[in-house]
C-alpha positions as CSV (number, residue, x, y, z in Angstrom):
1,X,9.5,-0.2,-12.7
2,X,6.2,-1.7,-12.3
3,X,3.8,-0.3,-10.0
4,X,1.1,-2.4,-8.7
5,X,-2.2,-1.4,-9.5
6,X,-5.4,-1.3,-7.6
7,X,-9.3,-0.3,-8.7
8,X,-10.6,0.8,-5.5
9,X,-14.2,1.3,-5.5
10,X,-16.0,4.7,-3.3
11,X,-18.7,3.9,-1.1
12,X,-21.6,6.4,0.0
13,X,-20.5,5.7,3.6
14,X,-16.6,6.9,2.8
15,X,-18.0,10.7,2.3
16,X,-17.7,13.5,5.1
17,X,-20.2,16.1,6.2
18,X,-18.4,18.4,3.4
19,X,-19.6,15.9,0.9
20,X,-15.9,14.2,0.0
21,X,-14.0,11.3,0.8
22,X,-13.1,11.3,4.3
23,X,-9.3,11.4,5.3
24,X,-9.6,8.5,7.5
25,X,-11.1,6.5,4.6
26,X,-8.0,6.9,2.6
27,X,-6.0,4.8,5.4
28,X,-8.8,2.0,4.1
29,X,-8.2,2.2,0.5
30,X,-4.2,2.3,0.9
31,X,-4.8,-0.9,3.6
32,X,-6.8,-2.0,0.4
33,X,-4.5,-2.1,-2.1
34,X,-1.3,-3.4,0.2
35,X,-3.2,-6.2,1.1
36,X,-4.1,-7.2,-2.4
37,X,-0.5,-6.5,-3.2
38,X,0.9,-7.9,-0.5
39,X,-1.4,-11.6,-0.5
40,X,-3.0,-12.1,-3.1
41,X,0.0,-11.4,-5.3
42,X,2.6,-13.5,-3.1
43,X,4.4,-15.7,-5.1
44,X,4.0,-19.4,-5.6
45,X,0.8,-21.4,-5.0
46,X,1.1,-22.7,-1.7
47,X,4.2,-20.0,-0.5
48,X,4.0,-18.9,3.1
49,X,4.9,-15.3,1.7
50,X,3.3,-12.4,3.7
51,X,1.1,-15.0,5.0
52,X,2.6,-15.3,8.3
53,X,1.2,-11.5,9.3
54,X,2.8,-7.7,9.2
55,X,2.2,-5.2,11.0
56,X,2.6,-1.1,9.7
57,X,5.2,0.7,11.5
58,X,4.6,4.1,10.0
59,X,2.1,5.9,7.4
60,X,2.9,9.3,5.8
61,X,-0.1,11.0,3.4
62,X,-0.1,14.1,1.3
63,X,-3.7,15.3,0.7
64,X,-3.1,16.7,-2.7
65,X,-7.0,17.3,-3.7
66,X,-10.6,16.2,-2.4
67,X,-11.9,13.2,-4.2
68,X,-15.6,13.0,-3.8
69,X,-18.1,10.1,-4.4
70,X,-18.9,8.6,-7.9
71,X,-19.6,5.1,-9.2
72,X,-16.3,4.9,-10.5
73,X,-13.3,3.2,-8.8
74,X,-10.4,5.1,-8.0
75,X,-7.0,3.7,-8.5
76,X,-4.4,3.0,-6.3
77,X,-0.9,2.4,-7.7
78,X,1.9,0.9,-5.2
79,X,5.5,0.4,-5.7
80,X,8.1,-0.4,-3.4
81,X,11.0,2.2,-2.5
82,X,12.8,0.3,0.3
83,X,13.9,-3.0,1.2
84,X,15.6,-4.1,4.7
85,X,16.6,-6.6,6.2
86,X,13.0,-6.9,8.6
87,X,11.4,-3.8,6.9
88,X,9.8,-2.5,3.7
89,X,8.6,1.1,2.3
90,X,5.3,1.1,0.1
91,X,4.6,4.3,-1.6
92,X,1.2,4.9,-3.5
93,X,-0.6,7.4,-5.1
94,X,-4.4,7.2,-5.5
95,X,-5.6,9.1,-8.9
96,X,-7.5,9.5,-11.8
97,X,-5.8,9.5,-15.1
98,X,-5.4,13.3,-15.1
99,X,-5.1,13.9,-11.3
100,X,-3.8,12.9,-7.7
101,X,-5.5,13.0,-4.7
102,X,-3.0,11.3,-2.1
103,X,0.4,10.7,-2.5
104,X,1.4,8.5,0.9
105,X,4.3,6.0,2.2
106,X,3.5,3.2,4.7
107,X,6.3,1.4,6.7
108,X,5.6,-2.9,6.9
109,X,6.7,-5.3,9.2
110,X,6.6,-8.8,8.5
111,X,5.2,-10.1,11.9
112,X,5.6,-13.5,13.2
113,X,2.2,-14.3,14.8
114,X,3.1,-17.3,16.6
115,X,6.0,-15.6,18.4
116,X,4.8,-12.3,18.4
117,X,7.8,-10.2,17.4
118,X,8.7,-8.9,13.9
119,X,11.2,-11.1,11.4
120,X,13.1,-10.9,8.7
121,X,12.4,-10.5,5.5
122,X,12.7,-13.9,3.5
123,X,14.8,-13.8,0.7
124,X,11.5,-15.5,-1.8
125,X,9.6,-11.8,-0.1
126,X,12.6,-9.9,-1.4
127,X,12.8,-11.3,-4.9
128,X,8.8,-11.2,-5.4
129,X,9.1,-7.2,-3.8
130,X,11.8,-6.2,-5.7
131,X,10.1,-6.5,-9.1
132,X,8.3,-3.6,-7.6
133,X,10.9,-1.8,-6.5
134,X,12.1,2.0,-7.8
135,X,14.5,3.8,-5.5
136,X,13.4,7.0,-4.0
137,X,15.8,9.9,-4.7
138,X,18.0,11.0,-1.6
139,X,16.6,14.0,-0.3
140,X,19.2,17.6,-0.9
């Protein structure tokens, strides 16, 4: 499985008054790391993938420990666990190589701006996604 992988850097702004990284802020670096995922890695030169908008459905986070600032980046590794037919589940972890602070899903749309409703997943999306795709384990 390959995960994607993100070097997200803190900010001085990002801490709380209990001197580590707000909650909220890890929304920010998971929007972060999808986006780069999500656009910058879109196949083809010129492909419409992802480009067309999405919208996020649902977020789940774990706060596994408090992360607080330092000059260097944290990373953010994403991989896909679900595929539908006009849906798609990103989980991530955000860690240090010998810890995890947030394990999270988000739920993506792909939105069609111009007619304002979600679509479909096209079938160049699905190829490019699931190279990044590892299926989650069904729950007991």
């Amino acid at each position: 499985m390959a995960r994607h992988i993100y070097h997200c850097p803190l900010r001085w702004s990002d801490m709380d008054a209990f001197g580590h990284v707000n909650n909220v802020v890890f929304l920010r670096y998971l929007e972060e790391a999808r986006i780069d995922f999500m656009f910058r890695l879109a196949p083809g030169d010129g492909s419409p993938s992802f480009s067309g908008g999405s919208v996020v459905a649902r977020h789940e986070i774990d706060y596994v420990r408090p992360l607080v600032h330092r000059h260097a980046p944290v990373t953010v590794e994403s991989w896909v666990t679900k595929i539908g037919a006009a849906s798609l589940t990103i989980a991530y972890e955000i860690k240090d190589p010998d810890q995890v602070y947030v394990r999270a899903t988000t739920v993506v749309v792909p939105y069609d701006l111009a007619e304002q409703r979600p679509r479909r997943i096209t079938a160049e999306e699905k190829l490019f996604l699931q190279q990044y795709q590892v299926e989650e384990p069904a729950a007991a």
